[in-house]
C-alpha positions, 0 to 999 in steps of 0.5 A: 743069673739075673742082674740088676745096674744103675747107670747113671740113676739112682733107683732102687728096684724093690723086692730084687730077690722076689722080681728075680724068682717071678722073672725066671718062672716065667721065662721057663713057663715060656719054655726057656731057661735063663743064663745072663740076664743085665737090666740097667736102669738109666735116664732118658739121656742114657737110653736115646743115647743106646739108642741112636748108637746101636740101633740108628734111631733117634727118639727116647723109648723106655725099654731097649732090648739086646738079645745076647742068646747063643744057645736055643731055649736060653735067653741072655740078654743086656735091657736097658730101662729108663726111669723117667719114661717109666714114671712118666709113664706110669703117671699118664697111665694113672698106675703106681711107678713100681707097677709100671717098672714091673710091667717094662721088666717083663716086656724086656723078658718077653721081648727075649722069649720071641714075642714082638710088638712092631704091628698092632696084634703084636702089641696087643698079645705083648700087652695080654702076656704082660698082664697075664705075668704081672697077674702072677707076682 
């Protein structure tokens, strides 16, 4: 099941129900199935503190993944997702907010199906299947 939590932010994703079906046909068009999947929604503060405490770094990031999968195929996970890097982000990409969100949604997921983002190449193939996702909703 895919769930949606504020923080310590009051945002209200739209269309929770329609974001849910897209999220889960697309992880099984990667070939998973999806068990328990958490996306909280916090502030900059929140996230850099996950951040600092679980992964030992110190820098404000819009989107931390947790993969929490024990079996092979499905995909459980905890994504916490700070508002304000994605509206700021959104702003510096000239794109609506909502796009924006929807686009970190899915780096999340596909984060947890195995696609990576640290080189230049994995970026680039993360950004394609982001847009090939959005393309879809």
């Amino acid at each position: 099941m895919i769930r949606f939590f504020n923080e310590d932010v009051p945002y209200k994703l739209a269309q929770k129900q329609v974001i849910r079906q897209w999220l889960k046909q697309q992880a099984e068009a990667e070939g998973f199935s999806v068990g328990d999947l958490n996306y909280m929604f916090c502030s900059d503060e929140h996230v850099l503190q996950v951040n600092r405490d679980y992964l030992q770094h110190d820098y404000y990031t819009d989107i931390i993944t947790f993969d929490m999968s024990e079996e092979e195929g499905k995909i459980e996970g905890d994504i916490f997702i700070s508002v304000e890097r994605v509206v700021d982000n959104a702003s510096k990409l000239a794109v609506p907010a909502e796009q924006e969100m929807r686009r970190i949604l899915a780096h999340g997921l596909l984060h947890l199906c195995g696609y990576g983002d640290k080189t230049d190449e994995e970026a680039a193939q993360m950004r394609l299947k982001e847009d090939e996702w959005i393309s879809r909703l």
